[in-house]
C-alpha positions, 0 to 999 in steps of 0.5 A: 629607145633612148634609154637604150642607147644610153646603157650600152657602152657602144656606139649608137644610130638611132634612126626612125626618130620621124617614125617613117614620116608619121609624125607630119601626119595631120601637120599644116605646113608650116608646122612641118619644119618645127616638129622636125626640129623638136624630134632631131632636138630629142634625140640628140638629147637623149643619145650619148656623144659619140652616138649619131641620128640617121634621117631619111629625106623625101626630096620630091616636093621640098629639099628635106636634106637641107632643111634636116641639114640646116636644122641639125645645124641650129640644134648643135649651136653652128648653125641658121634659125628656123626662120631662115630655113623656111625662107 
């Protein structure tokens, strides 16, 4: 996918980038928020600048918005540590 995106001239989404969840499976808790971080970080390194990532959020048991908020946040260099995020 992201040598795809990063041919076209055009600009990019690239969503699914948590495969609809799948890569949490098997994942203790608390290594949740890292796996998440690993992906958004892959993916905005391998997209072009002017192309986004779209996440999807499952509020019921955590607030995922956040948590991706602050994530993206610290990938892009303005933003918390992990450390605080899961606090």
């Amino acid at each position: 996918m992201y040598e795809a995106i990063k041919s076209t001239k055009k600009t990019c989404i690239a969503f699914k980038i948590f495969a609809g969840g799948q890569i949490f499976l098997d994942k203790k808790p608390e290594e949740i928020l890292i796996t998440a971080e690993i992906a958004i970080r892959e993916a905005y390194e391998n997209i072009k600048n002017e192309d986004m990532i779209c996440l999807g959020v499952f509020q019921k048991y955590i607030n995922q918005l956040k948590n991706n908020i602050d994530i993206v946040k610290q990938v892009l260099g303005g933003g918390t540590g992990l450390k605080e995020i899961a606090m």
